[in-house]
Structures are given as structure tokens and as C-alpha cells.
LUMVEXLUM-157369 format. One line per field, with one value per residue (C-alpha): x, y, z; residue in one letter; residue number from 1. Coordinates in Angstrom, 1 decimal. Example, Ala and Ser with C-alpha at 12.3 -4.5 7.8 and 13.67 -1.06 7.14 Angstrom:
<recs>
east = 12.3, 13.7
north = -4.5, -1.1
up = 7.8, 7.1
aa = A, S
i = 1, 2
</recs>
This chain:
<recs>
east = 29.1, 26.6, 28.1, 26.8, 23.5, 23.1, 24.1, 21.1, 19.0, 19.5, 19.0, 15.9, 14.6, 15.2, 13.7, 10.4, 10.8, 11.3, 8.4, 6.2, 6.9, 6.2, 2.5, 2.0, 2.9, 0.8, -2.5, -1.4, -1.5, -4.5, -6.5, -5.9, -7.1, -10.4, -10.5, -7.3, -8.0, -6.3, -8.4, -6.0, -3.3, -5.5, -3.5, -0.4, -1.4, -2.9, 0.7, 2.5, 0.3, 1.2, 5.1, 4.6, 2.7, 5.4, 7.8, 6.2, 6.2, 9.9, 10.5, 8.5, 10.8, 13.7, 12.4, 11.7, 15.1, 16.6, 14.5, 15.2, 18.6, 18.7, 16.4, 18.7, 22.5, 22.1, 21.4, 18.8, 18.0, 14.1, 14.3, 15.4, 13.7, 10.4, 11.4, 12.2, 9.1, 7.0, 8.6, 7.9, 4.0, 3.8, 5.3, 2.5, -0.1, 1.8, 1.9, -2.1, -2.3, 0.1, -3.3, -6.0, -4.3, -4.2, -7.8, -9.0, -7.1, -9.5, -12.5, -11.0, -12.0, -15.9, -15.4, -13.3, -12.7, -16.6, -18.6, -19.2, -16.3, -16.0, -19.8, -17.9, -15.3, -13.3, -10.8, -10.1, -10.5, -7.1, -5.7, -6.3, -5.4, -2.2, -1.0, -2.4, 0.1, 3.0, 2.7, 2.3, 5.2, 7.3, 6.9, 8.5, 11.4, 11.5, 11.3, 8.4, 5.5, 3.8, 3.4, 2.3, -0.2, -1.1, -1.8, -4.1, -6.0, -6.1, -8.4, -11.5, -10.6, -10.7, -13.5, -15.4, -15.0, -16.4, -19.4, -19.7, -18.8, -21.8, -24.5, -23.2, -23.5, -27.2, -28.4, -26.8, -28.9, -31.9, -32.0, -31.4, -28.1, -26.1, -26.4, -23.8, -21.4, -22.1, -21.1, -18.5, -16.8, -18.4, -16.3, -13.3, -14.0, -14.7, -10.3, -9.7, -11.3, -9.5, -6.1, -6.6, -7.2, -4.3, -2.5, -3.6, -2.2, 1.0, 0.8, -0.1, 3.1, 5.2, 3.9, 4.5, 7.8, 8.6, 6.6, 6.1, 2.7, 0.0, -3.8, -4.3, -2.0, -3.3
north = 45.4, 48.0, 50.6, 49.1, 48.1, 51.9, 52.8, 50.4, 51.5, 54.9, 53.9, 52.5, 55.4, 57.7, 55.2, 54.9, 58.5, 58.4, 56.1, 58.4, 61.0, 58.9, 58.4, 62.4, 62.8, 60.2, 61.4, 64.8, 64.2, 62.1, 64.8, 66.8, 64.5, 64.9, 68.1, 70.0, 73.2, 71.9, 69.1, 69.5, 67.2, 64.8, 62.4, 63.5, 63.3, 60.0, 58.9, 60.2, 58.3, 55.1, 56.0, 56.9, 54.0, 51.3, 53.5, 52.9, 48.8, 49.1, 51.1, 48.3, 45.9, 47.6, 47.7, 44.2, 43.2, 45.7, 45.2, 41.1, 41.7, 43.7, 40.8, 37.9, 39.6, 41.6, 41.4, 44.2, 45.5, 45.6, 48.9, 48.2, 45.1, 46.7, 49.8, 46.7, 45.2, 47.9, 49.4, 46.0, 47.1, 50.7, 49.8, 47.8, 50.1, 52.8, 50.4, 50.3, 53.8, 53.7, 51.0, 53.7, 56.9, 54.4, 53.4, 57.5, 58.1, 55.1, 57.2, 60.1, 59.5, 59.7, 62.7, 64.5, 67.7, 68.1, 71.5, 70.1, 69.7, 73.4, 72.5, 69.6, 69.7, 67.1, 69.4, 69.8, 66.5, 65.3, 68.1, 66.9, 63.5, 64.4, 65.9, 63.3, 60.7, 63.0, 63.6, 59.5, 59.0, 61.7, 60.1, 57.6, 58.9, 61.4, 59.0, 61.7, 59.3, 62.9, 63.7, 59.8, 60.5, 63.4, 61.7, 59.3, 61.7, 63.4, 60.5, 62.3, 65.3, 63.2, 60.9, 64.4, 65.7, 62.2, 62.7, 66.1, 64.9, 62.3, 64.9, 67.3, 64.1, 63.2, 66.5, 67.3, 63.8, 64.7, 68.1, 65.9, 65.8, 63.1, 59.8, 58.0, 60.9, 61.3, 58.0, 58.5, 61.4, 59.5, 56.6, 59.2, 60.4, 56.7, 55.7, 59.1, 57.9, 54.4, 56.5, 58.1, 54.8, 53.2, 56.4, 55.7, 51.9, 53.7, 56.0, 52.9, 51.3, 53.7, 54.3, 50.3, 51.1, 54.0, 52.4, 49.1, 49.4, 48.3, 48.5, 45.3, 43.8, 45.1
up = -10.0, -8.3, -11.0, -13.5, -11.8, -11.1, -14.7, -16.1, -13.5, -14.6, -18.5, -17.2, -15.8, -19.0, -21.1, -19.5, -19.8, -23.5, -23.5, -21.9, -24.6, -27.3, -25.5, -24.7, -28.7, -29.7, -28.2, -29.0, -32.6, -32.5, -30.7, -33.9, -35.9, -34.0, -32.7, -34.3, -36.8, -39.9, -41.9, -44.9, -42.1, -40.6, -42.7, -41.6, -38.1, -38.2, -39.9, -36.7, -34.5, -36.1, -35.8, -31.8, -31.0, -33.2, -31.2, -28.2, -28.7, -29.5, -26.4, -24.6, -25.9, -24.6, -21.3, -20.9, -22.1, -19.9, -16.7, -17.4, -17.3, -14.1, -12.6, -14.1, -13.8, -11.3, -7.2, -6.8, -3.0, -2.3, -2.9, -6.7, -7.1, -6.5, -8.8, -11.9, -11.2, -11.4, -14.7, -16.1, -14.7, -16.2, -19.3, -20.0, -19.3, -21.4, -24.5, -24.0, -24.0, -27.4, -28.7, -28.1, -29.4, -32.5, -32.3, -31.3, -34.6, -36.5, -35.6, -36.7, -40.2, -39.6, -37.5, -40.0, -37.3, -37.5, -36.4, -33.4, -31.8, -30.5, -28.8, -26.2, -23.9, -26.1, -26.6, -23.2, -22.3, -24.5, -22.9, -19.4, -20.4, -21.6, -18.6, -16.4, -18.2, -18.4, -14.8, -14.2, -16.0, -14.2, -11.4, -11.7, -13.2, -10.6, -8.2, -6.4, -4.6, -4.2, -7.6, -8.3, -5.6, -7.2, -10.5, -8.9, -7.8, -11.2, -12.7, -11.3, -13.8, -17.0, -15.3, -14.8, -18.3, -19.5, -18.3, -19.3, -23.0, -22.7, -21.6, -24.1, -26.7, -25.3, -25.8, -29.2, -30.4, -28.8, -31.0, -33.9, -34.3, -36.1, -33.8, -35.5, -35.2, -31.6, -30.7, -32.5, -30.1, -27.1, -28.3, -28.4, -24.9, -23.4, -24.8, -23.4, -20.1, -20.3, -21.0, -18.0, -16.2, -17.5, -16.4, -12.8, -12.9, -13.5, -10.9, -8.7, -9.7, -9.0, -5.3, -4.4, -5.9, -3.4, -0.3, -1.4, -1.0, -3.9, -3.2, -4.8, -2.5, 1.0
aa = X, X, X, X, X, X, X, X, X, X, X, X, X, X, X, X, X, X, X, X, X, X, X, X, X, X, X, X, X, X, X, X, X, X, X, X, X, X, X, X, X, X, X, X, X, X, X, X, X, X, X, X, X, X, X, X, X, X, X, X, X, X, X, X, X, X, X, X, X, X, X, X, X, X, X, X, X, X, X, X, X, X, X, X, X, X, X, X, X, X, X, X, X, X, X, X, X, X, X, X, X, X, X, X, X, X, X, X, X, X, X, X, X, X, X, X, X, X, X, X, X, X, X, X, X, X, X, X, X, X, X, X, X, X, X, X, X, X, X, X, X, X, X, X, X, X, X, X, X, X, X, X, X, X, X, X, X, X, X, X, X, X, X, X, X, X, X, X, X, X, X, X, X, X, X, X, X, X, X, X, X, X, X, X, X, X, X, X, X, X, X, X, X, X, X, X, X, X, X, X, X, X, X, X, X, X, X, X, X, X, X, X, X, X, X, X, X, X
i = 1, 2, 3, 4, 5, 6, 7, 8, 9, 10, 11, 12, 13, 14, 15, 16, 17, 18, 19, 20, 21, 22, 23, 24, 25, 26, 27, 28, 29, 30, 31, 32, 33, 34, 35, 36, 37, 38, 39, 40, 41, 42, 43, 44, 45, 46, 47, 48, 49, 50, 51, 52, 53, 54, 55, 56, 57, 58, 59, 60, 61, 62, 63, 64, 65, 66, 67, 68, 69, 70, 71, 72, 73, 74, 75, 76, 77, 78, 79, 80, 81, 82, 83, 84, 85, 86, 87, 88, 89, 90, 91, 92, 93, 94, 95, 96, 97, 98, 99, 100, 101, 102, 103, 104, 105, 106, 107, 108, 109, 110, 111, 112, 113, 114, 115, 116, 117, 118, 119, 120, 121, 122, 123, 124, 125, 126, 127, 128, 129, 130, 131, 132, 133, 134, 135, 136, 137, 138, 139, 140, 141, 142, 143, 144, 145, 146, 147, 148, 149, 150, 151, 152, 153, 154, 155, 156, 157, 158, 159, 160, 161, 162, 163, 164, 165, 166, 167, 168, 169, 170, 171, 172, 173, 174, 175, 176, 177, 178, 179, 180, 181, 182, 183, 184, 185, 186, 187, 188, 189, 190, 191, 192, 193, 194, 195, 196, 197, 198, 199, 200, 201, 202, 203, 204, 205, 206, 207, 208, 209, 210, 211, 212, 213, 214, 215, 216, 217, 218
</recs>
């Protein structure tokens, strides 16, 4: 019996894993739709997103069914109980994340990889984010409360290139640059910021998994 509750548990693990990959690749591709050197692909990149993020919902899926099946066949310690419940957490924060690559890649068609990009930290900024959710999501599949930790602490990266973006943004309108286009990559930067956020509740989740310890819960 505990064989197989280790084997799911360990299926469970690699496919949040698989799920976080699907995220990194979806706001990798839609950070060339905005800020990527090839215009002639924006199409083709906007076509990946919408596989990762169907991906992601399917991956989702799997999780649940999995993670109900451990909770309803199984007799998890609190140890592995709290690890279940808080991949049923993540996984929907990492299916949100899946939503705003999607909707960065909607504005992408009135940005159409303008001049301006190279003028904003944007570009770093997906970068940033990127690696704050890979390293979210390793951490749980690592089972390593530092590197969660870590992550958490992260957020005030992508939170400082945010505001960085906006000042860059404020000043580019007030020399009379398109205002409608700047909202538009403040829009970009503000689901960057809330990827980052979502990021952090995964972190979270995995810390109360290892401890048992949530800071909504003290």
C-alpha cells in the first residue's frame, strides 16, 4: 500500500514539475511577442502560448485527479497530507499564471515589438519573472523550504522592476510619446507583477508543506 502511495506521490511531484515548464515556456514566448527581435513570428509565438496555457489546464486536471485520489484511496501521514494539499494550492496559482501569459500575448498585437521596448526594463522584467516561477516551482519538487524561502523573497525583484517600468512609461508620455501604447506595456508589466505574485503563493504553499506553517494561518 505505501508503495504505491509513494509512486503517486512521486508522479505528483514530476507533474507539477511538468506544469511549471509549461508556465516558464508560456511567458517565454509571450515575452517575444512583446519584446522579442523577430516581428515576422509574433504569430507563431502567440500560437505557442495558447498550446502551453491548454497544456497547463490539462496538467491541472491531472493533478486534481491525482491529488483526489491520494486524498480518497490512500492514508497520507501529515507529512503527505500537507504536501497533497498544497499541490492542490500551487496548481492553482500556476493555472493563473498560464491566464496572463495568454492575456500579455492579447496586448501583444498593439505593441507589435515597438521601438520602445529597448527604452524599459520589460525585457528584463520577463526575464526575472521567469526565474522567480521556475525557482517556486522547484521547490516543491525538490522538496528545499530554502529555495521556497528564497523565492518569496524574490517578489521584491519583479515588484522593483515594476516600478521602474511605470517611471520609464510616465516619462516616455510626458515627452509625447504614444499614451495608449504606454499603457499598453504598463498593462504588460502590471500581469508580470501579478505572475510574480502568484509565484509567491506557491512558494508559500510549499513552506506550510515542509513546516506546516502558512502565514494566513498564524
Amino acid at each position: 500500500m505505501r508503495d504505491n502511495f509513494n509512486r503517486q506521490l512521486e508522479d505528483l511531484y514530476s507533474s507539477v514539475k511538468y506544469m511549471g515548464s509549461l508556465c516558464e515556456k508560456a511567458i517565454e514566448n509571450a515575452s517575444q511577442t512583446v519584446v522579442g527581435d523577430n516581428a515576422d513570428k509574433i504569430k507563431e509565438y502567440a500560437k505557442n502560448v495558447n498550446f502551453y496555457e491548454k497544456e497547463i489546464n490539462h496538467s491541472e486536471d491531472y493533478i486534481e485527479k491525482l491529488c483526489m485520489g491520494l486524498l480518497l484511496h490512500q492514508q497520507p501521514v501529515a507529512s503527505d497530507l500537507r504536501t497533497v494539499s498544497s499541490a492542490l494550492k500551487l496548481i492553482s496559482d500556476m493555472e493563473r499564471i498560464g491566464d496572463q501569459a495568454s492575456d500579455i500575448t492579447e496586448l501583444s498585437g498593439y505593441i507589435n515589438n515597438c521601438e520602445f521596448n529597448g527604452k524599459i526594463h520589460l525585457k528584463d522584467m520577463f526575464k526575472a519573472t521567469i526565474d522567480l516561477v521556475k525557482k517556486a516551482v522547484t521547490s516543491f519538487s525538490e522538496k528545499n523550504l530554502e529555495m521556497a524561502q528564497s523565492a518569496i523573497l524574490d517578489d521584491d525583484i519583479i515588484d522593483n522592476y515594476f516600478d521602474k517600468v511605470k517611471i520609464e512609461l510616465i516619462q516616455m508620455i510626458q515627452s509625447n510619446t504614444d499614451a495608449e501604447l504606454c499603457v499598453d506595456l504598463l498593462m504588460v508589466a502590471k500581469y508580470l507583477e501579478r505572475i510574480g505574485d502568484h509565484s509567491v503563493n506557491i512558494a508559500e504553499w510549499v513552506v506550510y508543506s515542509i513546516t506546516g506553517v502558512h502565514k494566513d494561518m498564524n
